[in-house]
DOBAMAR-797882 format. One line per 4 residues: number of its first residue (from 1); their letters; for each residue x, y, z of N, C-alpha, C. Coordinates in pm, 1 decimal, always signed. Layout:
% DOBAMAR-797882
NUM> a> X:Y:Z:X:Y:Z:X:Y:Z  ...
% end
This chain:
% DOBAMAR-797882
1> xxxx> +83.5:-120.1:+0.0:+0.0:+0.0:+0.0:+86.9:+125.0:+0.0  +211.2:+128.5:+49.7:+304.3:+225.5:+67.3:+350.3:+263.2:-80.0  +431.6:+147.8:-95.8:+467.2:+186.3:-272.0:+373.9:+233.1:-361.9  +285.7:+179.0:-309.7:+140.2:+233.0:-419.2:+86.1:+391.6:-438.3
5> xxxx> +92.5:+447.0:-266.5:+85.4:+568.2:-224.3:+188.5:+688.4:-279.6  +289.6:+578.7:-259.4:+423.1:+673.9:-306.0:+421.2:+686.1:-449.2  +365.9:+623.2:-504.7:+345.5:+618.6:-685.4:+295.3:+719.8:-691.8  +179.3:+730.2:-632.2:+70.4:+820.5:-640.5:+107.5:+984.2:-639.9
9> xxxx> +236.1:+999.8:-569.5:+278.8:+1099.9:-527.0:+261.2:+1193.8:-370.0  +212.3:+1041.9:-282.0:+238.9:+1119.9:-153.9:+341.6:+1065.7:-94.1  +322.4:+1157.6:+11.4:+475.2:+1131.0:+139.6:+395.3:+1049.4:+258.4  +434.2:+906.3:+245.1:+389.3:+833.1:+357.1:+455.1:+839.6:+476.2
13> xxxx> +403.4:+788.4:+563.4:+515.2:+808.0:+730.0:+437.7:+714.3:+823.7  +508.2:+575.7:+852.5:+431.1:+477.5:+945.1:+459.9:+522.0:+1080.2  +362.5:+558.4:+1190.1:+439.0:+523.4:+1367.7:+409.9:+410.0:+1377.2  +562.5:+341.2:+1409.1:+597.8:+224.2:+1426.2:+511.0:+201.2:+1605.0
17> xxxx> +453.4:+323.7:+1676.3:+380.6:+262.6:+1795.5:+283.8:+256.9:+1803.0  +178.2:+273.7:+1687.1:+86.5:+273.2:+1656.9:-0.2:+99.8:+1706.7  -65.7:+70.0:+1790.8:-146.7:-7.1:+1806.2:-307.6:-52.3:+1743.9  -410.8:-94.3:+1760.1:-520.1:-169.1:+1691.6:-654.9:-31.8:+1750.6
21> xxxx> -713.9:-61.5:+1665.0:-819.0:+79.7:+1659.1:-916.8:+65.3:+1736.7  -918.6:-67.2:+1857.0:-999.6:-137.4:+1931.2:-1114.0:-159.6:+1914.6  -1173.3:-224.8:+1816.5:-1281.6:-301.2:+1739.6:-1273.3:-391.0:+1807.9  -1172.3:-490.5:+1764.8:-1213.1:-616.0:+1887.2:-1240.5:-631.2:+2010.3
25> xxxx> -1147.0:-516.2:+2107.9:-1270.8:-555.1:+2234.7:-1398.2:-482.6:+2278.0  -1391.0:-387.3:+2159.3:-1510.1:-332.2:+2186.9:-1709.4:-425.4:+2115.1  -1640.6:-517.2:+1989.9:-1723.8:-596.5:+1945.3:-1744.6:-712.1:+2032.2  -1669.2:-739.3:+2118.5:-1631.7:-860.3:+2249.0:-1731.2:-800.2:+2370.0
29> xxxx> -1794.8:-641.0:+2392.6:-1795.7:-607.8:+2475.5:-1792.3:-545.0:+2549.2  -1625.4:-532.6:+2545.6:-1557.1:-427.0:+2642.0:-1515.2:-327.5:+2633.9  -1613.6:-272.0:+2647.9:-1618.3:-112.0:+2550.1:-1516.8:-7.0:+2649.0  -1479.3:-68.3:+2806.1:-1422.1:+38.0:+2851.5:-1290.6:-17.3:+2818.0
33> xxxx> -1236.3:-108.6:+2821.6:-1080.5:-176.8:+2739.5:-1066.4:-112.4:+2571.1  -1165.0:-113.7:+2502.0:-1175.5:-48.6:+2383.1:-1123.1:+62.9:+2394.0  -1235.4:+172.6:+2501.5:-1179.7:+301.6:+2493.0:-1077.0:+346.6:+2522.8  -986.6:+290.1:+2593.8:-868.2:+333.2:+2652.8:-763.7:+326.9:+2502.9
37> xxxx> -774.4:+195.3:+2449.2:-674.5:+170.0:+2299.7:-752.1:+287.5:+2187.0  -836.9:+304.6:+2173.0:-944.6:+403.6:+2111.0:-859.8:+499.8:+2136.5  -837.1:+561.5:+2274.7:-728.7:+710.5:+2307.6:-628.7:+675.6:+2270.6  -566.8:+576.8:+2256.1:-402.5:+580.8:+2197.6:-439.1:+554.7:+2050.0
41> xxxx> -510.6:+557.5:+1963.6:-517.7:+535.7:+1837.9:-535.0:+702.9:+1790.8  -625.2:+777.7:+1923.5:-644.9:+903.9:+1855.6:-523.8:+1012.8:+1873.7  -392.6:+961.2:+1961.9:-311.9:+1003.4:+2035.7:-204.8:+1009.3:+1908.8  -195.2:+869.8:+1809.1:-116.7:+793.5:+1765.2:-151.4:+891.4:+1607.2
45> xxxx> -242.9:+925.4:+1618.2:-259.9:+973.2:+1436.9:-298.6:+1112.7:+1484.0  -271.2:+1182.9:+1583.4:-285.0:+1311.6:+1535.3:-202.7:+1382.5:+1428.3  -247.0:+1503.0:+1398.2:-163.6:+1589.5:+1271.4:-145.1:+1537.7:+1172.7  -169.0:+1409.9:+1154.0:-151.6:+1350.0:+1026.4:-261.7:+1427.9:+946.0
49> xxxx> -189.6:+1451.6:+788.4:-284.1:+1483.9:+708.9:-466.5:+1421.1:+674.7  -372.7:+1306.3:+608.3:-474.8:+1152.7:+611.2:-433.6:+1056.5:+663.2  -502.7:+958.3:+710.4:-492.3:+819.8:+763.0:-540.6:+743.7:+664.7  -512.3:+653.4:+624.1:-495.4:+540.1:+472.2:-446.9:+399.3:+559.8
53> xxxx> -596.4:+353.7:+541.0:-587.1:+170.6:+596.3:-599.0:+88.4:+485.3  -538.9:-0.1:+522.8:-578.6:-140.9:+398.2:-705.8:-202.3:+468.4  -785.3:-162.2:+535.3:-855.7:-240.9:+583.4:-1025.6:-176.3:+598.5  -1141.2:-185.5:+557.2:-1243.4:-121.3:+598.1:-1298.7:-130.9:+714.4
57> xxxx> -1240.0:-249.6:+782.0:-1287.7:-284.8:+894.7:-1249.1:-221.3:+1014.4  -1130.5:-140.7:+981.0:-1094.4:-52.8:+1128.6:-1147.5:+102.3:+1055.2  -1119.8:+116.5:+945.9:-1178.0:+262.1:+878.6:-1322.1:+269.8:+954.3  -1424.7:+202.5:+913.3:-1535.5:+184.1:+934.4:-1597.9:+181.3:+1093.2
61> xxxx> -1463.4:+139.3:+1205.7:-1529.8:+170.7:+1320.7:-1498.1:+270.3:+1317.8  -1389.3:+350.4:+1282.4:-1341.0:+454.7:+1366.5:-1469.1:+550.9:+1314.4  -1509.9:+564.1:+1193.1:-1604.9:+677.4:+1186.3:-1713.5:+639.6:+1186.9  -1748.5:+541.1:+1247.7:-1886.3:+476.5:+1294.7:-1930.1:+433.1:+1458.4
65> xxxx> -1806.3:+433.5:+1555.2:-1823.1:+407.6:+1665.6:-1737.2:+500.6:+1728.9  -1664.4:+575.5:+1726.0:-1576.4:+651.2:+1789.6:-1676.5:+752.1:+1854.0  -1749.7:+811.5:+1778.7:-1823.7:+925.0:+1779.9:-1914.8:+863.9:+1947.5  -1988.4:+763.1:+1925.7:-2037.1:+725.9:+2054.1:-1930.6:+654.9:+2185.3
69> xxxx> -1851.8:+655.3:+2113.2:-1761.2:+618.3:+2278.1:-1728.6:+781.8:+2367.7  -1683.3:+853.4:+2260.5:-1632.3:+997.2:+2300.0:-1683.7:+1113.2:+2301.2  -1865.9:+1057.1:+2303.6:-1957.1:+1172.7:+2276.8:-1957.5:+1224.4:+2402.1  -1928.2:+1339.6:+2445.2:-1945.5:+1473.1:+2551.6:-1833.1:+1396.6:+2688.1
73> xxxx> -1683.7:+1444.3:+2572.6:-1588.0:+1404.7:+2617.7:-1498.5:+1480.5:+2577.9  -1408.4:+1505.3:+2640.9:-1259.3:+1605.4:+2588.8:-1201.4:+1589.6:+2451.4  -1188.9:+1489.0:+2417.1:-1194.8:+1398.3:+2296.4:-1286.8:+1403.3:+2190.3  -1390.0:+1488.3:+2245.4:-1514.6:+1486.7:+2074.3:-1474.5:+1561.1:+2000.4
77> xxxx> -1398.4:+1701.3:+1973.2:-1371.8:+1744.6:+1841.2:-1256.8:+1712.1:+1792.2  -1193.5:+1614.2:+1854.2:-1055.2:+1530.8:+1797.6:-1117.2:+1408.8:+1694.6  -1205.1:+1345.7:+1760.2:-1264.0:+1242.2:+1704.3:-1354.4:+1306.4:+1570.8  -1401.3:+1389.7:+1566.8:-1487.0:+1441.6:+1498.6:-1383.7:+1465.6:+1355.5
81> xxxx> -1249.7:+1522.1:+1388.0:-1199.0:+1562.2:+1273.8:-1128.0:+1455.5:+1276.4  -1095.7:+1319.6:+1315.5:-1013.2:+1231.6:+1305.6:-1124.6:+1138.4:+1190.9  -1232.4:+1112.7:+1230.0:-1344.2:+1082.3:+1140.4:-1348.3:+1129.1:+964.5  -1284.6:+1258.3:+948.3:-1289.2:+1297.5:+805.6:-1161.7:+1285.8:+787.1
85> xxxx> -1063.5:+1260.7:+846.8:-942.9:+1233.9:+777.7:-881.0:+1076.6:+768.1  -1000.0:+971.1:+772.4:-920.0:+817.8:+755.3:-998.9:+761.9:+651.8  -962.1:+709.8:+605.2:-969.2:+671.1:+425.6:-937.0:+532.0:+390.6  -981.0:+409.7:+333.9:-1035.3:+336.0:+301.2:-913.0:+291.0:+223.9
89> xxxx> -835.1:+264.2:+150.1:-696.4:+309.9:+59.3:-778.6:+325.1:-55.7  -848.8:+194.9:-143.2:-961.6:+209.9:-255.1:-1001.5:+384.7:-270.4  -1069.1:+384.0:-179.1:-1155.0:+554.6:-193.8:-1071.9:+636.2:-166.1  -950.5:+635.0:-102.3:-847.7:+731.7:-94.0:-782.3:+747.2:-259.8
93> xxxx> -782.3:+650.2:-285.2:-679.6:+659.1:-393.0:-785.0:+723.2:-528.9  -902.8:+695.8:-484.4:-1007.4:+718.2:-605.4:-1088.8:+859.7:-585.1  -1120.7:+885.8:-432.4:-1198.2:+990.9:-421.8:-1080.4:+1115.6:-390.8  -1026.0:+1074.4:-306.3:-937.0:+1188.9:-249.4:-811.7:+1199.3:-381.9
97> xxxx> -718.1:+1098.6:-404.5:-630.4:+1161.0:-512.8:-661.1:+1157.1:-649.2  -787.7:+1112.2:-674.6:-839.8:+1140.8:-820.6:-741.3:+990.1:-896.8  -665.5:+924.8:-847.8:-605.5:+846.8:-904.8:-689.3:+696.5:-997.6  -701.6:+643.1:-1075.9:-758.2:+538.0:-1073.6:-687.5:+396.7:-1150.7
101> xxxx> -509.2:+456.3:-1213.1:-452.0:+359.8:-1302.5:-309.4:+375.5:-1227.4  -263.6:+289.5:-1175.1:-73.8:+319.7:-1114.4:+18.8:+263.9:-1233.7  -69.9:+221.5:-1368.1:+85.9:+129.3:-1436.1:+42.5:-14.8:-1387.5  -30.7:-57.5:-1277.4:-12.9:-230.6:-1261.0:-74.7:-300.9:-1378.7
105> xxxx> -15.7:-441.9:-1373.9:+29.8:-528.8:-1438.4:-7.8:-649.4:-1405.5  -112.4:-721.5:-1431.7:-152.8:-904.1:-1374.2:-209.1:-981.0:-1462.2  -192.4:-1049.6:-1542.7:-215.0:-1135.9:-1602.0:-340.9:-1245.3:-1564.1  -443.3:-1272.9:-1592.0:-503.2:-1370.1:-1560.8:-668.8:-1319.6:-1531.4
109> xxxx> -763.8:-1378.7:-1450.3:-890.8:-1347.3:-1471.2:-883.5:-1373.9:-1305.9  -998.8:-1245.3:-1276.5:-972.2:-1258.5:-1132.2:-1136.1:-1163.1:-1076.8  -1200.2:-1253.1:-961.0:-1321.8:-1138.6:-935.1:-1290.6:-1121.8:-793.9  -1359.7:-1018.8:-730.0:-1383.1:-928.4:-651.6:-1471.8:-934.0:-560.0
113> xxxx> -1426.2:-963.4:-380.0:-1536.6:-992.2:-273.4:-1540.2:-840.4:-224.5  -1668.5:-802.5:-216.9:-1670.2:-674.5:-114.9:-1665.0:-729.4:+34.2  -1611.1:-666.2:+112.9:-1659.5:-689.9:+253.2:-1769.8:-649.5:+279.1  -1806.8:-690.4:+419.4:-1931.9:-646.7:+450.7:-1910.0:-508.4:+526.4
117> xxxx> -1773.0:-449.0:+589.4:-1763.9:-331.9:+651.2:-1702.9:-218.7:+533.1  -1674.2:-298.4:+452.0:-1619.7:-160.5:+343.7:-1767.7:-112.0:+253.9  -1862.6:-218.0:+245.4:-1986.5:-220.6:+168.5:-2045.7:-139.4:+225.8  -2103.0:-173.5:+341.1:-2199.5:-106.4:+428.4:-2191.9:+9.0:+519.2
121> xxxx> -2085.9:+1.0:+619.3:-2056.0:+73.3:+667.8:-1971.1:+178.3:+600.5  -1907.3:+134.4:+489.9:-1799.5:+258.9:+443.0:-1846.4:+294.9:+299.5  -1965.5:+250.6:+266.4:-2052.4:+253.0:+130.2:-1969.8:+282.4:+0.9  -1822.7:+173.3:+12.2:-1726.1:+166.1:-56.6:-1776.6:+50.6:-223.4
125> xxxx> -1823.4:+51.4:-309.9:-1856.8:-27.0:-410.2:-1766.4:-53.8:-547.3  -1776.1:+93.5:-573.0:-1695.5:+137.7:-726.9:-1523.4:+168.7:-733.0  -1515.5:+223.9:-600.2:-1340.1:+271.8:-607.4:-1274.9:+116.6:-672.5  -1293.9:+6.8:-573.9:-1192.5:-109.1:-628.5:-1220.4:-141.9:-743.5
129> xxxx> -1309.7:-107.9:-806.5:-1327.3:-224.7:-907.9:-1281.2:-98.0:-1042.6  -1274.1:+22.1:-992.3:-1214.4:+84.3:-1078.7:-1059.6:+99.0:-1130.5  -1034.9:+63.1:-987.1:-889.9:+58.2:-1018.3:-842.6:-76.7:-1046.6  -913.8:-176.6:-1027.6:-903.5:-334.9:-1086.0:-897.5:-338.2:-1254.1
133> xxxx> -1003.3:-221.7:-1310.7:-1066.7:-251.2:-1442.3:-899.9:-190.0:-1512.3  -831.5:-63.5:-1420.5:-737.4:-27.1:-1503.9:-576.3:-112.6:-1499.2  -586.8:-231.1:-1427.3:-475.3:-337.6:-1440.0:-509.5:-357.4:-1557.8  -368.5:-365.1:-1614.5:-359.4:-428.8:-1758.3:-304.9:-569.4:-1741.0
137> xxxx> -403.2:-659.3:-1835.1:-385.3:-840.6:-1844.6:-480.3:-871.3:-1737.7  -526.7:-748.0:-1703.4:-637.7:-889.4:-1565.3:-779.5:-887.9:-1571.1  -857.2:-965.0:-1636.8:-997.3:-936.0:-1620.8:-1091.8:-974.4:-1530.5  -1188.4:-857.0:-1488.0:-1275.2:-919.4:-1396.0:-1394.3:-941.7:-1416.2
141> xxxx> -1455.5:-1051.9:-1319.6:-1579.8:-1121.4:-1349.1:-1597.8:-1064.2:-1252.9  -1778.2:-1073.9:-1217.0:-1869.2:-1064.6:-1087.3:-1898.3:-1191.1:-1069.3  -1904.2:-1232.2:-935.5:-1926.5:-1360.7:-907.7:-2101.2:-1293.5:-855.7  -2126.5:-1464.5:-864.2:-2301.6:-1466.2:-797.4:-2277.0:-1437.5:-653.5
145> xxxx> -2376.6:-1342.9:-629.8:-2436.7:-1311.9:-422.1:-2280.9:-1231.8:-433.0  -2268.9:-1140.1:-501.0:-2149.2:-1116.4:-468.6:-2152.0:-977.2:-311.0  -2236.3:-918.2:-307.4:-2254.1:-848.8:-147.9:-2251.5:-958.2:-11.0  -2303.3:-1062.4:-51.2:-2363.5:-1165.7:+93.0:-2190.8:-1192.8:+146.0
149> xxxx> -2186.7:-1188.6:+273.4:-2095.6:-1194.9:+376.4:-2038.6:-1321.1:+357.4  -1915.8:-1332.9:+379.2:-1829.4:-1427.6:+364.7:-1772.8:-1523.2:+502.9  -1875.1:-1501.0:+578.4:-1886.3:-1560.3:+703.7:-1787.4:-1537.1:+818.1  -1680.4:-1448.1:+790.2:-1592.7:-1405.5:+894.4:-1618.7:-1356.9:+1007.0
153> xxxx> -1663.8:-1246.3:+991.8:-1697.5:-1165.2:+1103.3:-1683.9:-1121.0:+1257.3  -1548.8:-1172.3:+1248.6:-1457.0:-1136.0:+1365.7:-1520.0:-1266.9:+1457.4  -1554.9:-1224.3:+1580.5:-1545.1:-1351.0:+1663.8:-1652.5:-1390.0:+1673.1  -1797.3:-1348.0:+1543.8:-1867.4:-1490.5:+1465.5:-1820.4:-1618.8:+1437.3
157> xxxx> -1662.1:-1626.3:+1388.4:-1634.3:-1731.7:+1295.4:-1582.1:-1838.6:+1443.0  -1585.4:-1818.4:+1551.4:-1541.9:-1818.1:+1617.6:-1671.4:-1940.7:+1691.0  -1757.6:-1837.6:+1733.8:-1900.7:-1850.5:+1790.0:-1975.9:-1945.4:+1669.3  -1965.9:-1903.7:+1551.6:-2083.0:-1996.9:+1525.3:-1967.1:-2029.9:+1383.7
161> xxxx> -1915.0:-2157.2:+1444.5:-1815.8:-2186.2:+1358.2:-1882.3:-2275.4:+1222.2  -1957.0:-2358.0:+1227.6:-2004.3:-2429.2:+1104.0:-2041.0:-2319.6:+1049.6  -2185.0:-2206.1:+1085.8:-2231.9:-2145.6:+974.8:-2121.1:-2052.6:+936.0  -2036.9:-1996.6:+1007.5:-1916.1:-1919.0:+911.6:-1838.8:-1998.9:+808.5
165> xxxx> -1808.3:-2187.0:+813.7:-1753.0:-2237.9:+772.2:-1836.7:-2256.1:+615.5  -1991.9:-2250.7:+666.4:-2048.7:-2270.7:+518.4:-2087.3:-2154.5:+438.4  -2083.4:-2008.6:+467.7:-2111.2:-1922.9:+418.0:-1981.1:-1865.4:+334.1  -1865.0:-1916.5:+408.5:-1713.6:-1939.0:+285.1:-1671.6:-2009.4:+194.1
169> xxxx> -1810.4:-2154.9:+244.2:-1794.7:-2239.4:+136.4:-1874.3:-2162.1:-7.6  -1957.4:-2142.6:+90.8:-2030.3:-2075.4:-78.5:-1999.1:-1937.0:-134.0  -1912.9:-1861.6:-90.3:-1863.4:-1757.1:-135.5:-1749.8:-1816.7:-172.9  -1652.8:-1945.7:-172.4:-1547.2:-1910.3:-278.8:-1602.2:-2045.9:-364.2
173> xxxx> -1736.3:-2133.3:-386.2:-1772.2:-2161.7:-487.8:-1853.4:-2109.4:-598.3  -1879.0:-1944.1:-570.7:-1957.5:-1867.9:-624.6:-1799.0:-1775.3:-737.8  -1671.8:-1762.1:-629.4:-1611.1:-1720.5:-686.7:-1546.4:-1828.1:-828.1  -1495.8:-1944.2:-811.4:-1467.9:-2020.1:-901.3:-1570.0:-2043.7:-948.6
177> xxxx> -1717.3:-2046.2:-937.2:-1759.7:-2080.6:-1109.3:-1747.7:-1936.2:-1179.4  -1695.5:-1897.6:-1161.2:-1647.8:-1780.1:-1241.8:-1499.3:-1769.6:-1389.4  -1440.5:-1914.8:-1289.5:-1319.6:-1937.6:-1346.1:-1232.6:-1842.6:-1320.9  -1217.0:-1778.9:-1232.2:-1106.6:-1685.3:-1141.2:-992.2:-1764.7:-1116.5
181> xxxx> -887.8:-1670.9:-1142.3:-763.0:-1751.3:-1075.1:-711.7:-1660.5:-970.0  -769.0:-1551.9:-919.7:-787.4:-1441.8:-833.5:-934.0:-1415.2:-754.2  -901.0:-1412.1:-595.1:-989.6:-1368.4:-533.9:-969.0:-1279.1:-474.6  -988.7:-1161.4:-493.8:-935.8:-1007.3:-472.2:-1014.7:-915.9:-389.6
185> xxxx> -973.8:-860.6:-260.8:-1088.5:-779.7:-156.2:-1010.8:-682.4:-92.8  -1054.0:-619.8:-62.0:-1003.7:-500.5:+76.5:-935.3:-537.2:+174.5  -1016.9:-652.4:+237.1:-1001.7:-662.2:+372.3:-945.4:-815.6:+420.1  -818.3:-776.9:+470.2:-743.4:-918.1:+514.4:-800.7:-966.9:+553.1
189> xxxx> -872.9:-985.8:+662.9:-954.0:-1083.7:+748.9:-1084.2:-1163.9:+685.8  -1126.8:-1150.2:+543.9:-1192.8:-1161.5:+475.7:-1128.3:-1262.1:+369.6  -1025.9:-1186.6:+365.6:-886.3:-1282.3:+264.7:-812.3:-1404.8:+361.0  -817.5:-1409.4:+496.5:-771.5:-1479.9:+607.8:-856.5:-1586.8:+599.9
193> xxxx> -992.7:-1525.3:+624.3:-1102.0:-1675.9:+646.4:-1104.3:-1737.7:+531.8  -1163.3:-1655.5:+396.5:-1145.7:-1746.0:+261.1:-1048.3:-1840.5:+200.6  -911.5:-1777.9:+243.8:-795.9:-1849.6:+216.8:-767.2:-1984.4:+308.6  -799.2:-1988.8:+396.8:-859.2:-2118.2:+503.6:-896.1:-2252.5:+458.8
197> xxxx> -1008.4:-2180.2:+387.8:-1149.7:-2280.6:+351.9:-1047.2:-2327.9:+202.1  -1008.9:-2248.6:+129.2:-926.2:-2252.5:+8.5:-846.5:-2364.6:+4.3  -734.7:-2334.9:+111.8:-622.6:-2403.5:+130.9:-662.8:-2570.2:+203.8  -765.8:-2585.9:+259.0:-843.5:-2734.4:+359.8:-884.2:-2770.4:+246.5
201> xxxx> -924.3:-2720.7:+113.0:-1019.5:-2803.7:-18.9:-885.8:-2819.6:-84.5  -790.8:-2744.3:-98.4:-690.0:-2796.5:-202.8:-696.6:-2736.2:-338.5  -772.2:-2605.9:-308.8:-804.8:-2557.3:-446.5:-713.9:-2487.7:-526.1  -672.8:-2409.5:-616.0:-585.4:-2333.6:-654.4:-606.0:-2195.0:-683.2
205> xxxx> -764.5:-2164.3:-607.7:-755.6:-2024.2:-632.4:-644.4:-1955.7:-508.2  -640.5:-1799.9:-615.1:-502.8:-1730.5:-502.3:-586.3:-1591.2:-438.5  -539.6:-1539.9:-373.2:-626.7:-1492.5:-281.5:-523.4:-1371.0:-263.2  -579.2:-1204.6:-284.6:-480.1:-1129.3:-305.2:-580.4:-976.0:-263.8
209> xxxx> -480.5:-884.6:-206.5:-536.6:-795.5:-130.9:-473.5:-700.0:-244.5  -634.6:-603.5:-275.8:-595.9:-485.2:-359.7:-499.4:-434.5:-374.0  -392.4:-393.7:-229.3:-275.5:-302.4:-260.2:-157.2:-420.2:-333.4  -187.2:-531.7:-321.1:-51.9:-623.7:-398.2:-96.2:-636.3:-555.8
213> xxxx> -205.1:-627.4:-588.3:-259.0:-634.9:-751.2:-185.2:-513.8:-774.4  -234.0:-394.0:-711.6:-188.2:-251.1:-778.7:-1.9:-208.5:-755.9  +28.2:-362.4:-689.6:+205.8:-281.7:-685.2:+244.0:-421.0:-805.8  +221.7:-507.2:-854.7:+290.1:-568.6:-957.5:+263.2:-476.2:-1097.1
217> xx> +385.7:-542.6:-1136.4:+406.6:-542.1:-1275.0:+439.4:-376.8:-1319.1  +549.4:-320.1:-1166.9:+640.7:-191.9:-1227.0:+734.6:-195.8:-1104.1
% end
């Protein structure tokens, strides 16, 4: 995602102390363990211009749950402007830098899972698949049910382990009758569970996160 950014023509800068945006224990629960990592996340990205995740799933709490952890708190107009400055990488790269072609390069036929937090919560649809359409050598299909959830869902897959196990079955047999040799999404944890179910069948689809399509082939 870095090289990709830097193509693009910005100046990236990781804090290496940067910790987790506390989704998980706040989806677990524990919303006062949440909030405390919640303050070091808002501690951790101040002054930054933009914030640029590979992931919709932490984008999506922060400007969807932050607001109620830190409502009529010292912290609400931090959160408030921390909310318009974190970005999706897809919609960063599409809405905010106008970008939609880097030069990548992939060979082969490959379709496209939305998540369910980049879909819904981050009403992310068109950015990826725009910048998918401008890889040269790679074509994409739509697979069938292609919105329906891929059974992950953090510590769902966990809790109700068969039905997460069969709702991946049928999202990556929806993706191969497509004849994909690419299953391509936003969100690791989405690419984590699918690649699972993938790798236990023996299949040969490959399983690849937007920012690695858009850094081959320069």
């Amino acid at each position: 995602m870095i090289r990709v950014l830097e193509k693009a023509g910005c100046t990236v800068t990781y804090n290496a102390a940067q910790t987790c945006c506390g989704q998980p224990a706040f989806n677990a629960g524990f919303w006062e363990d949440s909030k405390s990592v919640c303050s070091k996340f808002i501690k951790d990205f101040s002054g930054s211009d933009f914030i640029v995740a590979p992931s919709a799933s932490c984008v999506g709490f922060v400007r969807n749950y932050y607001s109620g952890l830190f409502d009529n708190s010292t912290l609400h107009h931090e959160v408030a402007d921390l909310s318009k400055r974190i970005f999706e990488f897809s919609e960063f790269m599409v809405q905010v830098l106008k970008v939609d072609d880097v030069g990548a390069t992939l060979q082969g036929k490959a379709t496209y899972h939305d998540s369910c937090t980049g879909l819904r919560e981050c009403r992310i649809k068109a950015e990826p698949r725009k910048l998918l359409s401008n890889v040269k050598g790679l074509e994409l299909i739509e697979m069938n049910d292609v919105e329906t959830c891929c059974g992950f869902g953090g510590t769902f897959a966990v809790k109700f382990e068969a039905i997460s196990i069969g709702m991946g079955e049928q999202k990556v047999e929806n993706a191969l009758a497509t004849g994909a040799q690419y299953l391509i999404s936003t969100d690791h944890s989405c690419l984590m569970h699918l690649q699972g179910y993938i790798k236990n069948k023996g299949y040969s689809l490959q399983t690849l996160h937007l920012a690695d399509v858009l850094a081959c082939g320069w």
